[in-house]
C-alpha positions, 0 to 999 in steps of 0.5 A, spaced: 477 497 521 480 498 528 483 492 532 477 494 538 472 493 533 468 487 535 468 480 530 461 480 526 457 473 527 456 468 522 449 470 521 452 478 521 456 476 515 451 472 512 446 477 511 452 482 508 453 477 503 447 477 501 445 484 501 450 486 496 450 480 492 441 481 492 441 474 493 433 473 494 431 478 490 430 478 483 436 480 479 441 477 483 448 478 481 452 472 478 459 470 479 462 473 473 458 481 475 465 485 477 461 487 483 459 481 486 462 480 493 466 473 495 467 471 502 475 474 501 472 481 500 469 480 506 475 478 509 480 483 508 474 489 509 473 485 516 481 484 517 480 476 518 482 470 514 478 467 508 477 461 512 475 465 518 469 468 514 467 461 510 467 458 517 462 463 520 458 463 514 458 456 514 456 456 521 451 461 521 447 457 516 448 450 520 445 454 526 439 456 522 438 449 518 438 446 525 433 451 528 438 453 534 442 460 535 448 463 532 454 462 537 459 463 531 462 471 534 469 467 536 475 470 538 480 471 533 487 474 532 485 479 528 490 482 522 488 489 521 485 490 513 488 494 508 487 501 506 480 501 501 481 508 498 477 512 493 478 518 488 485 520 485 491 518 488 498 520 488 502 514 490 509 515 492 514 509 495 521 508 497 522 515 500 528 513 505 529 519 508 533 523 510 537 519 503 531 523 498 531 526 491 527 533 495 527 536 487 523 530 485 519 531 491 517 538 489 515 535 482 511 530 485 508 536 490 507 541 484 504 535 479 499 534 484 497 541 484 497 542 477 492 536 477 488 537 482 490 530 486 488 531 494 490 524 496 498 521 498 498 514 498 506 513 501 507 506 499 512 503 504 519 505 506 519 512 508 524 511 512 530 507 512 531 505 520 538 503 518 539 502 526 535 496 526 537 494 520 540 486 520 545 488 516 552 491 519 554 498 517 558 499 511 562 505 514 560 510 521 556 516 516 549 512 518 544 516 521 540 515 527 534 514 527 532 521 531 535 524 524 531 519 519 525 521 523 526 529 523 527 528 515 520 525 515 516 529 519 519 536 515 517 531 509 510 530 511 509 537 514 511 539 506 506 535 503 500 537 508 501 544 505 497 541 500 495 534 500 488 533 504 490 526 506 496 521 507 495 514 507 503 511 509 503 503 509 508 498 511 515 496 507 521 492 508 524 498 513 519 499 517 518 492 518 526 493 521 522 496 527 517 491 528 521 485 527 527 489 532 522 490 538 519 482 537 513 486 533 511 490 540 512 496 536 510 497 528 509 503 524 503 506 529 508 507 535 513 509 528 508 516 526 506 517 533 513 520 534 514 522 528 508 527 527 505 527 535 499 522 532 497 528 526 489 525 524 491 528 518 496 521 517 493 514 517 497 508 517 498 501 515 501 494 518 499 491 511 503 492 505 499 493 500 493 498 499 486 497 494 484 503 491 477 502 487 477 506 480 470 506 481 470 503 474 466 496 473 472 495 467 478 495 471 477 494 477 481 495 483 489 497 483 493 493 488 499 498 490 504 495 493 510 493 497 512 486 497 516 481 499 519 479 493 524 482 488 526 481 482 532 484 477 526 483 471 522 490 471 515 488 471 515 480 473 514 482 480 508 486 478 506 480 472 505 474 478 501 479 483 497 481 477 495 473 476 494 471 483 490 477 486 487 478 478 488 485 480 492 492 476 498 492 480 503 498 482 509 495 486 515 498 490 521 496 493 524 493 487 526 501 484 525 500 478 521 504 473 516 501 468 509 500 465 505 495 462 501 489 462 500 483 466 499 476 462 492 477 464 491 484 461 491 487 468 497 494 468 501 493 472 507 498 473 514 498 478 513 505 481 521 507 482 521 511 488 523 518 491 530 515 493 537 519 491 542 513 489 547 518 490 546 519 498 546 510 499 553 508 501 551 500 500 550 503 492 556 508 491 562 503 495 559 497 492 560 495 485 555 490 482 551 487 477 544 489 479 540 493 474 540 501 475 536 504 480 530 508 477 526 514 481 519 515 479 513 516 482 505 515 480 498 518 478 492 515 479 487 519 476 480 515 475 483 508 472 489 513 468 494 510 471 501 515 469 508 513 471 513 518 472 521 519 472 527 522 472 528 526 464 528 523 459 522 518 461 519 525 464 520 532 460 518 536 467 518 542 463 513 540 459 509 536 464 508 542 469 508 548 465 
């Protein structure tokens, strides 16, 4: 929902509640139905708070108890929703251009085909936007920012040649512009450079994305670029799954792993189209983090596959 979209009145929202819940009718659904709708449902689908909704709401029916008009459509700073996406996916992250692995790229690309996948979430971190980085330089090889976003729209470009649809949502790096610009320029201003305003691209403050599996028995799957990190693969993924009770796929973190949550939610890290061997901060530096592992996903119906570098992926089996 656009910024420009008006805010719904409580009596507005308070009828949609209804509606999908069939309160008033004669089997109206319960609490525990997967598919009953809570006032946080219509607050990320509307780009508002919780609060914000269970306010109007409460309002609305005030209003109406005391038989005077619904005054409740009040001005408010509105959070632009996340990405609610339908169908099968191919969910990248981590790109870092122009530091990209392209042969992974091209196994990505070429898998999609194969599977007949037509849609491309790029879950944060397209580029690096290393001269808005708060951490100084290791050396004078640094790209500018005119080389990271070339590198990027000859990737975009590449991945059109296929994908019908490609949703680009927030991570760590292009926040780098917004927190650099005092948040008077995001990642709209970012695509609109790289790639002239194509509609083909569509883009995301928020951090996450919710694709519907469209199955009752899974549910939604939250795929992500958090704040958090961890060194344990999958712990991220493990406390997002409890806290949303959603199937999780993070990024950021670069690790490459698959399971389940506490709750019995899948969860996966979903590695990332980087090359370890082009990141100066990873060569100069010996430390203790663990590996860095490239991976990406497929997200066909509720099959979630995550897949890496051979061995974890035998790439001529896989696309023969």
């Amino acid at each position: 929902m656009s910024d420009e979209t008006p805010i719904p009145t409580g009596a507005q929202l308070l009828a949609e509640y209804k509606r999908r819940n069939r309160i008033g009718k004669r089997n109206p659904r319960k609490r525990n139905d997967p598919k009953y709708c809570r006032e946080k449902d219509l607050a990320e689908e509307y780009g508002l708070t919780f609060n914000q909704v269970h306010g109007l709401i409460w309002r609305a029916k005030q209003a109406k108890k005391l038989g005077k008009p619904d005054n409740t459509g009040l001005f408010f700073k509105r959070i632009p929703a996340a990405p609610y996406l339908t169908g099968d996916w191919m969910i990248c992250g981590d790109v870092h251009a122009p530091t990209t692995d392209y042969a992974l790229c091209q196994n990505m690309s070429q898998l999609a085909r194969k599977l007949g996948i037509k849609n491309l979430l790029i879950a944060g971190d397209l580029l690096n936007l290393d001269a808005f980085s708060k951490h100084p330089p290791v050396s004078d090889r640094a790209y500018t920012v005119k080389r990271e976003e070339h590198a990027a729209a000859i990737l975009l470009m590449e991945w059109f040649e296929h994908f019908d649809r490609i949703v680009w949502t927030s991570g760590n790096h292009e926040r780098r512009l917004s927190t650099k610009a005092n948040g008077f320029m995001n990642i709209h201003e970012l695509a609109a450079v790289i790639l002239q305003n194509d509609p083909r691209l569509e883009v995301s403050e928020r951090t996450f994305s919710l694709i519907d599996t469209g199955d009752p028995n899974v549910g939604l799957y939250r795929v992500t670029h958090p704040k958090n990190y961890s060194r344990l693969r999958l712990s991220v993924a493990n406390r997002l799954a409890l806290k949303f009770n959603q199937n999780i796929v993070v990024f950021h973190g670069h690790h490459l792993s698959k399971g389940y949550s506490d709750n019995g939610k899948v969860i996966a890290d979903g590695g990332g189209l980087f090359d370890p061997e082009q990141l100066e901060y990873v060569q100069l530096n010996d430390t203790t983090a663990p590996l860095m592992r490239k991976g990406f996903c497929a997200l066909r119906g509720s099959e979630l596959t995550v897949y890496g570098e051979y061995p974890f992926t035998d790439w001529e089996r896989v696309l023969r």
